[in-house]
GULUM-55210 format. One record per residue (C-alpha): residue in one letter; x, y, z. Coordinates in steps of 0.25 Angstrom, whole numbers, plus 5000, padded with zeros to 4 digits. Layout:
N
AXYZ ...
//
This chain:
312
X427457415125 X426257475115 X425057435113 X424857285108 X424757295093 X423657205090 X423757105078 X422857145066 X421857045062 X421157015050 X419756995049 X419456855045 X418356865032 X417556745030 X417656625019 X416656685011 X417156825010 X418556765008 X417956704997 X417456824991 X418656914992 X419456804984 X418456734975 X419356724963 X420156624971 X418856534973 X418256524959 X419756484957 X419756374966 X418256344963 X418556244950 X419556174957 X418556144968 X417256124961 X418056004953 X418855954968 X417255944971 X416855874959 X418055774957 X418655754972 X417255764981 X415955734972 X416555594969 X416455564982 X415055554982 X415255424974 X415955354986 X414755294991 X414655214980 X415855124988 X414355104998 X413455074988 X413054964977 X413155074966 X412355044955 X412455154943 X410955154941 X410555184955 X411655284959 X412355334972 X411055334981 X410355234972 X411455114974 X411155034985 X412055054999 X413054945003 X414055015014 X415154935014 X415054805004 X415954864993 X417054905003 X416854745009 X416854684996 X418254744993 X418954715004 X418354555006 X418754554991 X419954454988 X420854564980 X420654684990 X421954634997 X422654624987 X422254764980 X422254834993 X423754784995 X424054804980 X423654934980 X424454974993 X425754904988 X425854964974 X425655104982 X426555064991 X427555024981 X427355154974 X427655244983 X428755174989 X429555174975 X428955314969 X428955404980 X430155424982 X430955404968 X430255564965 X430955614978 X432255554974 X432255594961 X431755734964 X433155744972 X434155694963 X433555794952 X433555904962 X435155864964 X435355874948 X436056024945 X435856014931 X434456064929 X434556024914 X434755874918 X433555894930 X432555924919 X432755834909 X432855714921 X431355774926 X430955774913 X431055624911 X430855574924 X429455684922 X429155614909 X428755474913 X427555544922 X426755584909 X426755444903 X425255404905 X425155284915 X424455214902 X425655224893 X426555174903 X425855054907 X425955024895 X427355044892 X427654974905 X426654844898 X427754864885 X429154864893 X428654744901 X428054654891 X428954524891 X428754524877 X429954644872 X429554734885 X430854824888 X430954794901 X430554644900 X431654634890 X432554704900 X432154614912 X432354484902 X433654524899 X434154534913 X433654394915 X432154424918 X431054304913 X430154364904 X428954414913 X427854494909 X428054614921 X426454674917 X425754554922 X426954514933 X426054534947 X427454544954 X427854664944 X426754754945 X427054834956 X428554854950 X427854884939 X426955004943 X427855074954 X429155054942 X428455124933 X427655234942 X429055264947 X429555294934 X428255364928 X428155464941 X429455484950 X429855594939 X428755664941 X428555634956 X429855724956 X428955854952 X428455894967 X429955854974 X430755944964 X429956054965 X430156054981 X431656024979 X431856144969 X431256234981 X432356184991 X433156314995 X434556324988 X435156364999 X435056245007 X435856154996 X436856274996 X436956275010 X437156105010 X438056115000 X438956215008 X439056135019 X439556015013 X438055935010 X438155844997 X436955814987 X436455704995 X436555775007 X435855905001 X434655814996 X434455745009 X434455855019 X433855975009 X433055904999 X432355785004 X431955865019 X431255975008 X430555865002 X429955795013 X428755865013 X428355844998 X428855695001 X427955685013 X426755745006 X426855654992 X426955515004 X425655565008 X424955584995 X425655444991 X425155365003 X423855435001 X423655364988 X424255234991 X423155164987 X422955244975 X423855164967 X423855214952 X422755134946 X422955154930 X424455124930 X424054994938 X422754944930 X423554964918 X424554874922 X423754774928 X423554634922 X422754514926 X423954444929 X424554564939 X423454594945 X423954534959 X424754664962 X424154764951 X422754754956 X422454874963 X421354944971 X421155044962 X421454954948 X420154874957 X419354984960 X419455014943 X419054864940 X417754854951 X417355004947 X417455034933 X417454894925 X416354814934 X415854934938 X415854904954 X415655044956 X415455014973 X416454934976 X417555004968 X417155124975 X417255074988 X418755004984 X418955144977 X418655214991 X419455125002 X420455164993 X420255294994 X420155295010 X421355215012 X422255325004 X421455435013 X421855355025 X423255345021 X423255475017 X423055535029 X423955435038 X425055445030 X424955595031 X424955585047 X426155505046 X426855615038 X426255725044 X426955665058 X428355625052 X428555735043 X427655865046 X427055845034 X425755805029 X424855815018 X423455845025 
//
């Protein structure tokens, strides 16, 4: 045998002088990080308010400390329970009914051959997405009016008694997840069809040649290739479960729905910006934050151990 040919190494050059050879790169990346800093971390500075009886006047250091009486208050207060469980149903609810409507639909497009057909049906399911979350709560307030609303007259004439669905504490829910559905699942589409469109050819070939039908093709080809974007989006959604879409929600809340439409968020608004309880609606505003974090991250593990795949 020869001589051991031994395995070229390269020197290892330091961070700086990495830096320096490829600079152009970093003053790329530098705007991007200098407003990452100055909109994701700087506020942060501001959570000790949620400690403190903040007062405009005497500022951060000025305001007295208190520790923990904004985060007591809220929880011995008689509507935390019913928010806190509010907030988690609607979330719930949402994810259970528009999650998975994007996938389906991303699959039966993806079997449609005519690619003419497949664009004007993305276009109109894409459309809905751009309609402002202002405009169509209040369209939603027109067609469910039970004085000449569309589907009000549409519910009557199958029998329905004339009810007045905005105010109805019992329709809310229905209300919001109906309408998310048909205002995002289009676009919820985007980010499946792309990975679909990169599933090799061949294998549909291949199923096709050995006798495998549509069905067939899109459960043993398709779906396994989207699993790991499925798994990815379930995390990000349980992350933000108690991050339930606040304008869509304060807009259609009423005095008279507020049993299920009150929400942490649509309460956080109310103490913060129009009593101007800046402490307390920090410290509502910051459980809420490190609930999703906790969730987060144990429904990453969960994933990580059943499917390989994770998000952190």
């Amino acid at each position: 045998m020869g001589k051991e040919q031994k395995a070229l190494t390269v020197p290892r050059q330091s961070l700086g002088k990495r830096m320096a050879k490829h600079w152009e790169f970093y003053v790329l990346l530098l705007p991007g990080i200098i407003l990452t800093i100055l909109y994701k971390y700087w506020p942060i500075y501001g959570v000790q308010i949620a400690f403190r009886d903040y007062n405009a006047m005497d500022g951060f250091f000025g305001s007295p400390w208190v520790g923990l009486y904004w985060f007591k208050r809220f929880f011995t207060n008689f509507n935390s329970a019913r928010m806190i469980r509010n907030t988690i149903l609607l979330s719930l609810y949402s994810i259970l009914w528009t999650f998975p409507i994007p996938i389906i639909l991303a699959l039966l497009i993806n079997q449609v051959k005519l690619k003419k057909f497949q664009r004007i049906s993305q276009t109109i399911l894409y459309a809905p997405h751009f309609i402002s979350v202002m405009i169509l709560c209040g369209m939603l307030r027109i067609f469910l009016s039970p004085y000449g609303g569309l589907i009000s007259m549409i519910a009557q004439a199958f029998g329905a008694p004339q009810t007045n669905y905005i105010d109805s504490a019992s329709a809310f829910r229905t209300i919001y997840i109906a309408s998310s559905i048909w205002q995002d699942a289009g676009w919820g589409t985007i980010i499946y069809m792309a990975t679909l469109s990169s599933v090799d050819a061949s294998l549909h070939e291949a199923a096709k040649v050995d006798g495998a039908n549509a069905f067939q093709r899109m459960l043993h080809i398709d779906i396994p290739e989207l699993v790991p974007v499925i798994v990815i989006q379930l995390i990000m959604s349980f992350g933000n479960l108690m991050n339930v879409g606040f304008e869509k929600a304060y807009l259609l809340q009423t005095s008279l729905n507020k049993e299920t439409s009150e929400i942490i968020a649509t309460y956080v608004y109310e103490q913060g910006m129009l009593r101007a309880m800046y402490s307390f609606s920090t410290a509502v505003g910051l459980f809420n934050t490190v609930v999703n974090i906790i969730l987060l991250i144990v429904v990453n593990k969960i994933c990580s151990k059943l499917s390989n795949v994770s998000f952190i």
